[in-house]
C-alpha positions in Angstrom: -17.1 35.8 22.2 -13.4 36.5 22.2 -12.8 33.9 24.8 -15.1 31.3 23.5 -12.8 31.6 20.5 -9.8 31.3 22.8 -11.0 28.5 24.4 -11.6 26.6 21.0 -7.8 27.6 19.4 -6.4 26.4 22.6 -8.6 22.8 22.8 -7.7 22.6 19.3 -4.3 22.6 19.6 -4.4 20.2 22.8 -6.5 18.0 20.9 -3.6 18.0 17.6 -0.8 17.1 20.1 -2.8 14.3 21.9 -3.6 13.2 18.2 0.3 12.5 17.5 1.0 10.6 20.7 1.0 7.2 19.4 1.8 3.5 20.4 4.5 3.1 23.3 3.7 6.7 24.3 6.0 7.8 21.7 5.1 11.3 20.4 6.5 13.5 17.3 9.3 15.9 18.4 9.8 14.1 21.7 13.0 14.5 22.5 16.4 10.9 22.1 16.2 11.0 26.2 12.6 11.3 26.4 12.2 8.2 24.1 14.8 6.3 25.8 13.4 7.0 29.3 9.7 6.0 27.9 10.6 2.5 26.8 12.7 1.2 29.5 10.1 2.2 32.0 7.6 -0.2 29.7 6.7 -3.0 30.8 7.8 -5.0 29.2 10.7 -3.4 29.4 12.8 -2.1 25.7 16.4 -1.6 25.4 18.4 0.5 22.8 19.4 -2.6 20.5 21.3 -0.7 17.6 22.1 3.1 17.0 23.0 4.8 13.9 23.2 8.2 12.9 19.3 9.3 13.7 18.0 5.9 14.2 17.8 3.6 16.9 16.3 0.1 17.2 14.5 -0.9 20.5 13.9 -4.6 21.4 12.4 -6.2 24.0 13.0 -10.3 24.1 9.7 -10.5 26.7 7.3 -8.7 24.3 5.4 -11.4 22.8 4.0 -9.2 20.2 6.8 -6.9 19.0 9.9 -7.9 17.7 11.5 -4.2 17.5 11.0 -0.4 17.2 12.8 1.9 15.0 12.9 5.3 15.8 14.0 8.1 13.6 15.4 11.7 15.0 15.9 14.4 13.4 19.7 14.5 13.7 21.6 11.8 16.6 19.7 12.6 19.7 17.4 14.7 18.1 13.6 15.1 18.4 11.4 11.8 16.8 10.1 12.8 13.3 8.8 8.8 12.4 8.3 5.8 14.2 7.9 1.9 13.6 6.7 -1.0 15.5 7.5 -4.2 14.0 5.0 -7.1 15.1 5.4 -10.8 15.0 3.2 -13.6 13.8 1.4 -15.1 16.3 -0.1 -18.6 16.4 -3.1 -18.1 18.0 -4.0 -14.4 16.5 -4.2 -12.5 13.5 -1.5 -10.1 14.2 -3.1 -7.6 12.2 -5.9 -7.4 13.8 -3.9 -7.5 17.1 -1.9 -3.9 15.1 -5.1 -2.1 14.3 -6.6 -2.8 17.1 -4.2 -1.8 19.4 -4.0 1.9 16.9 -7.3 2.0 17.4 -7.3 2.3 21.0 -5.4 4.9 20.9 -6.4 7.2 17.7 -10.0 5.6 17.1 -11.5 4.5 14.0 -9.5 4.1 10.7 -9.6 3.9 6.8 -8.7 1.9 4.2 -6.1 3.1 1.7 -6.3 0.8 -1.7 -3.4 2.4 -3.4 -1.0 1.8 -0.5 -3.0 -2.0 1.1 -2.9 -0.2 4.4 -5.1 0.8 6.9 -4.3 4.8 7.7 -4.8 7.6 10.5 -4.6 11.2 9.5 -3.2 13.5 11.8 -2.3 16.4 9.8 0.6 18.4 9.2 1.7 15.4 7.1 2.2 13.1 9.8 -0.2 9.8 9.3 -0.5 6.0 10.9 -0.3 3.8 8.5 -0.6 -0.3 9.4 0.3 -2.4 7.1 2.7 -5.3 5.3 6.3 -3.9 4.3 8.3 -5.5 1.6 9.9 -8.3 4.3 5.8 -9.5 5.1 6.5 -7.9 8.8 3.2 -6.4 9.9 4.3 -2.4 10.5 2.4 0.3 12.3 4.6 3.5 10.9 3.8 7.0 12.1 4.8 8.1 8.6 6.1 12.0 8.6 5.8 13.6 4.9 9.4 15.2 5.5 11.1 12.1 6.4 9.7 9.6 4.0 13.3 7.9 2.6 12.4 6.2 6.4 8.9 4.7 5.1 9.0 1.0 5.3 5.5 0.8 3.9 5.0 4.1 1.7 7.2 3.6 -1.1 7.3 5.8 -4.1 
Protein backbone atom coordinates (compact mmCIF):
# COMPACT_ATOMS: atom_id res chain seq x y z
CA UNK A 1 0.00 0.00 0.00
CA UNK A 2 2.81 2.35 1.02
CA UNK A 3 4.23 2.18 -2.38
CA UNK A 4 1.15 2.36 -4.34
CA UNK A 5 0.82 5.68 -2.55
CA UNK A 6 4.45 6.52 -3.52
CA UNK A 7 3.93 5.79 -6.76
CA UNK A 8 0.79 8.14 -7.04
CA UNK A 9 2.66 11.37 -5.06
CA UNK A 10 5.48 10.83 -7.45
CA UNK A 11 3.20 10.60 -10.90
CA UNK A 12 1.43 13.39 -9.39
CA UNK A 13 4.07 15.65 -9.22
CA UNK A 14 5.49 14.49 -12.77
CA UNK A 15 2.20 15.12 -14.09
CA UNK A 16 2.04 19.06 -12.34
CA UNK A 17 5.48 19.90 -13.97
CA UNK A 18 4.58 18.48 -17.48
CA UNK A 19 1.30 20.58 -16.91
CA UNK A 20 3.42 23.96 -16.76
CA UNK A 21 5.51 23.30 -19.76
CA UNK A 22 3.78 25.35 -22.21
CA UNK A 23 4.12 26.81 -25.88
CA UNK A 24 7.84 27.09 -27.23
CA UNK A 25 8.82 24.45 -24.66
CA UNK A 26 9.02 27.20 -22.22
CA UNK A 27 8.42 26.09 -18.62
CA UNK A 28 7.87 28.08 -15.18
CA UNK A 29 11.22 28.39 -13.24
CA UNK A 30 13.27 27.43 -16.29
CA UNK A 31 16.18 29.06 -15.91
CA UNK A 32 17.43 33.07 -18.62
CA UNK A 33 20.01 30.41 -20.37
CA UNK A 34 17.68 27.64 -20.51
CA UNK A 35 15.13 29.96 -22.34
CA UNK A 36 17.55 31.48 -24.47
CA UNK A 37 19.13 28.12 -25.65
CA UNK A 38 15.29 26.80 -26.19
CA UNK A 39 14.32 29.38 -28.78
CA UNK A 40 17.23 29.70 -30.88
CA UNK A 41 17.30 26.04 -31.41
CA UNK A 42 13.37 26.63 -32.78
CA UNK A 43 12.79 26.41 -35.84
CA UNK A 44 12.03 28.90 -36.77
CA UNK A 45 14.59 30.19 -35.11
CA UNK A 46 13.99 33.34 -32.19
CA UNK A 47 16.46 35.88 -31.17
CA UNK A 48 16.71 37.99 -27.91
CA UNK A 49 15.19 41.32 -29.52
CA UNK A 50 15.06 43.66 -26.38
CA UNK A 51 16.17 43.14 -22.66
CA UNK A 52 15.22 44.92 -19.63
CA UNK A 53 15.58 44.38 -16.13
CA UNK A 54 13.58 40.78 -15.95
CA UNK A 55 12.08 40.90 -19.34
CA UNK A 56 13.20 40.00 -22.59
CA UNK A 57 11.48 40.12 -25.99
CA UNK A 58 12.06 37.28 -28.54
CA UNK A 59 11.34 37.73 -32.28
CA UNK A 60 11.60 35.68 -35.04
CA UNK A 61 11.02 37.63 -38.65
CA UNK A 62 10.34 33.87 -40.32
CA UNK A 63 7.54 32.89 -37.91
CA UNK A 64 4.51 33.57 -39.82
CA UNK A 65 2.36 33.34 -36.79
CA UNK A 66 4.16 35.07 -33.97
CA UNK A 67 5.22 38.48 -33.96
CA UNK A 68 7.14 38.23 -30.48
CA UNK A 69 7.61 36.60 -26.94
CA UNK A 70 7.97 38.29 -23.79
CA UNK A 71 9.41 36.52 -21.13
CA UNK A 72 9.47 37.60 -17.56
CA UNK A 73 12.23 36.30 -14.85
CA UNK A 74 12.25 36.60 -11.60
CA UNK A 75 15.16 38.99 -11.34
CA UNK A 76 17.74 39.66 -14.74
CA UNK A 77 18.62 36.16 -15.66
CA UNK A 78 16.52 34.71 -13.31
CA UNK A 79 14.07 31.73 -13.52
CA UNK A 80 10.61 32.38 -15.95
CA UNK A 81 7.62 33.25 -13.58
CA UNK A 82 5.16 34.41 -16.89
CA UNK A 83 5.21 34.20 -20.40
CA UNK A 84 3.56 35.69 -23.64
CA UNK A 85 3.23 34.86 -27.20
CA UNK A 86 2.05 37.58 -29.31
CA UNK A 87 0.27 36.25 -32.60
CA UNK A 88 -0.47 38.01 -35.76
CA UNK A 89 -3.48 38.30 -37.97
CA UNK A 90 -3.49 36.16 -40.59
CA UNK A 91 -5.44 36.40 -43.85
CA UNK A 92 -6.34 33.17 -44.55
CA UNK A 93 -7.06 31.99 -40.66
CA UNK A 94 -8.73 32.94 -37.58
CA UNK A 95 -5.70 33.47 -35.56
CA UNK A 96 -7.56 32.55 -32.59
CA UNK A 97 -8.45 29.60 -33.36
CA UNK A 98 -4.88 29.09 -34.78
CA UNK A 99 -3.83 30.26 -30.52
CA UNK A 100 -6.21 27.82 -28.86
CA UNK A 101 -5.61 25.29 -30.92
CA UNK A 102 -2.20 25.22 -30.74
CA UNK A 103 -2.75 25.48 -26.37
CA UNK A 104 -4.67 22.81 -26.78
CA UNK A 105 -2.22 20.50 -28.16
CA UNK A 106 -0.31 20.87 -25.62
CA UNK A 107 -2.57 21.21 -22.26
CA UNK A 108 -5.91 19.70 -23.77
CA UNK A 109 -9.29 20.98 -23.55
CA UNK A 110 -10.16 24.57 -22.17
CA UNK A 111 -12.86 26.84 -20.58
CA UNK A 112 -14.37 29.85 -21.09
CA UNK A 113 -13.86 32.73 -18.69
CA UNK A 114 -16.85 35.55 -19.14
CA UNK A 115 -15.54 37.95 -16.77
CA UNK A 116 -12.07 38.15 -18.30
CA UNK A 117 -13.42 37.19 -22.64
CA UNK A 118 -10.69 34.54 -22.51
CA UNK A 119 -10.34 31.15 -22.99
CA UNK A 120 -8.19 29.67 -19.65
CA UNK A 121 -6.09 26.59 -18.47
CA UNK A 122 -5.68 25.94 -14.80
CA UNK A 123 -2.58 24.65 -13.70
CA UNK A 124 -2.54 25.33 -10.08
CA UNK A 125 -0.44 26.93 -7.80
CA UNK A 126 -1.74 30.13 -9.41
CA UNK A 127 -0.18 29.75 -12.58
CA UNK A 128 -3.05 29.64 -15.52
CA UNK A 129 -3.11 29.94 -19.63
CA UNK A 130 -5.15 32.41 -20.47
CA UNK A 131 -5.82 33.19 -24.55
CA UNK A 132 -7.18 36.01 -25.38
CA UNK A 133 -7.35 39.92 -26.83
CA UNK A 134 -5.19 42.47 -24.82
CA UNK A 135 -5.90 46.17 -24.82
CA UNK A 136 -3.68 46.68 -28.32
CA UNK A 137 -6.41 43.79 -30.13
CA UNK A 138 -3.04 41.47 -30.27
CA UNK A 139 -4.29 37.88 -29.82
CA UNK A 140 -2.15 36.76 -26.42
CA UNK A 141 -1.62 33.27 -25.02
CA UNK A 142 -0.20 34.48 -21.34
CA UNK A 143 0.92 31.81 -18.87
CA UNK A 144 -0.36 34.22 -16.24
CA UNK A 145 1.51 33.55 -12.61
CA UNK A 146 -0.71 35.01 -9.59
CA UNK A 147 2.65 36.58 -8.00
CA UNK A 148 3.66 38.34 -11.05
CA UNK A 149 0.40 39.83 -12.33
CA UNK A 150 1.65 43.79 -12.84
CA UNK A 151 3.10 41.55 -16.15
CA UNK A 152 -0.63 40.50 -17.17
CA UNK A 153 -1.39 41.85 -20.54
CA UNK A 154 -4.77 40.38 -20.55
CA UNK A 155 -5.74 40.09 -16.66
CA UNK A 156 -6.17 43.52 -15.56
CA UNK A 157 -7.54 44.48 -12.26
Amino acid sequence: MKRFILTFIILAAALTLFAQKGLFGISYDDSYQAVKTNLTSYDPVFTLSEENGNKCVYTSPDNDYIDHLVVYFDKPKGNVVMWQVFYLDQEDEDIEDVAVNAAEDWHGDNEWDDDYECYYWEFGDGKTLYIGYNTDYWIVAEYYNDSYAEYSELILW
